[in-house]
C-alpha positions as CSV (number, residue, x, y, z in Angstrom):
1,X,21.3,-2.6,28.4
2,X,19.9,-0.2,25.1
3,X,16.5,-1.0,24.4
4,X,15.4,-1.2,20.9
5,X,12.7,-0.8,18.9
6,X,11.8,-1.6,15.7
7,X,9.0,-0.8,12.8
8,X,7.7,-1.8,9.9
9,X,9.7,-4.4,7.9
10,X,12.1,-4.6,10.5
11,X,9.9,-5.7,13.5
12,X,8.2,-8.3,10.5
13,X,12.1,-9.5,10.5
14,X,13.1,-9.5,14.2
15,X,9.7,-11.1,15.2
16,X,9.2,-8.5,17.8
17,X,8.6,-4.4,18.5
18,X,11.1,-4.0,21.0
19,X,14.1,-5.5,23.1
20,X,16.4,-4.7,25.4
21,X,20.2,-6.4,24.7
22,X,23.5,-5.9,25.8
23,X,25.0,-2.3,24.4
24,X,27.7,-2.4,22.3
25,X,30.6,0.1,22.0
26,X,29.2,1.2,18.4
27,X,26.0,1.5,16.5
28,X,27.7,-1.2,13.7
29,X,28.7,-3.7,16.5
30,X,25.0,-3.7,17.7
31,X,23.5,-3.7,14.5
32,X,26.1,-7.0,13.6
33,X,24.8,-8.7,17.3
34,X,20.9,-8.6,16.2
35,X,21.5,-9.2,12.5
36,X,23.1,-12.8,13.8
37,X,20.6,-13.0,16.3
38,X,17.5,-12.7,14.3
39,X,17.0,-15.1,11.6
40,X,13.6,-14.5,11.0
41,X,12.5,-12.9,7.6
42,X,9.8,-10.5,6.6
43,X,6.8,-11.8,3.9
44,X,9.0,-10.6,1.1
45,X,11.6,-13.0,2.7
46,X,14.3,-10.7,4.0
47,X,16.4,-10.9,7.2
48,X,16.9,-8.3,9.6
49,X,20.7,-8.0,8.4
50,X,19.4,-7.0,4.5
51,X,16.9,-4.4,6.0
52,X,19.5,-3.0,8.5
53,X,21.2,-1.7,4.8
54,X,18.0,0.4,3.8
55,X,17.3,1.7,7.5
56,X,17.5,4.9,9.5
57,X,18.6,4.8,12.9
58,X,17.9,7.4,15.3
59,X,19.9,7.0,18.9
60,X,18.2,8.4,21.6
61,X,16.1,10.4,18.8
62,X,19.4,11.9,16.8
63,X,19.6,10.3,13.3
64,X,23.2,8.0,13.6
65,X,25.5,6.1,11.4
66,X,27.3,2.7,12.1
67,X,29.8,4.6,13.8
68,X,28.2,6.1,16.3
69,X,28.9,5.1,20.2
70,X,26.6,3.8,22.4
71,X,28.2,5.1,25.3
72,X,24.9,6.2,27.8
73,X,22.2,5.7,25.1
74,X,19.3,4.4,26.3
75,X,17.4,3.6,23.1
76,X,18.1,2.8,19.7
77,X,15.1,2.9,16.8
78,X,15.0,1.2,13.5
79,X,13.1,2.9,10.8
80,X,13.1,1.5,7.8
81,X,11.4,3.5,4.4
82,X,8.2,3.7,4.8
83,X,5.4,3.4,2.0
84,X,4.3,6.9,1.2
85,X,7.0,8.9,2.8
C-alpha cells in the first residue's frame, strides 16, 4: 500500500485529503489507477485525470515524473500550482 495525499484542486477532485491504494510499479500506472477511480470534479469542473497534467509530484518528498518506480515508497503527494506561488 502508498498512501496519498492530495492538495488544493486535487483533493476538490478526489473528494478526499488522503488514501491509501494498492502501489503500482510506476508513478504513471498509479496516477492512471486514481484518475479512473475518481470521477469527481473540482468547482471549475475538472477531474482528477486533467489536474494530474498541471501537478507536481513529490515521492517520498523527491520531486518525480511518470516514470518513476514505486518500489518501497511509502507516500506519494499531489501538488498542484498553487495561487500566489
Amino acid at each position: 500500500m502508498i498512501d496519498v495525499h492530495y492538495f488544493a484542486a486535487a483533493r476538490a477532485a478526489a473528494g478526499t485529503d488522503r488514501e491509501s491504494v494498492p502501489a503500482a510499479a510506476t508513478l504513471g500506472e498509479l496516477l492512471d489507477a486514481l484518475a479512473a477511480e475518481h470521477e469527481g470534479t473540482t468547482d471549475a469542473g475538472m477531474t482528477l485525470a486533467e489536474i494530474f497534467l498541471r501537478c507536481t509530484f513529490l515521492v517520498d518528498g523527491a520531486n518525480s515524473g511518470r516514470d518513476t518506480q514505486l518500489i518501497d515508497a511509502t507516500r506519494v503527494d499531489v501538488l498542484p500550482p498553487f495561487a500566489g506561488g
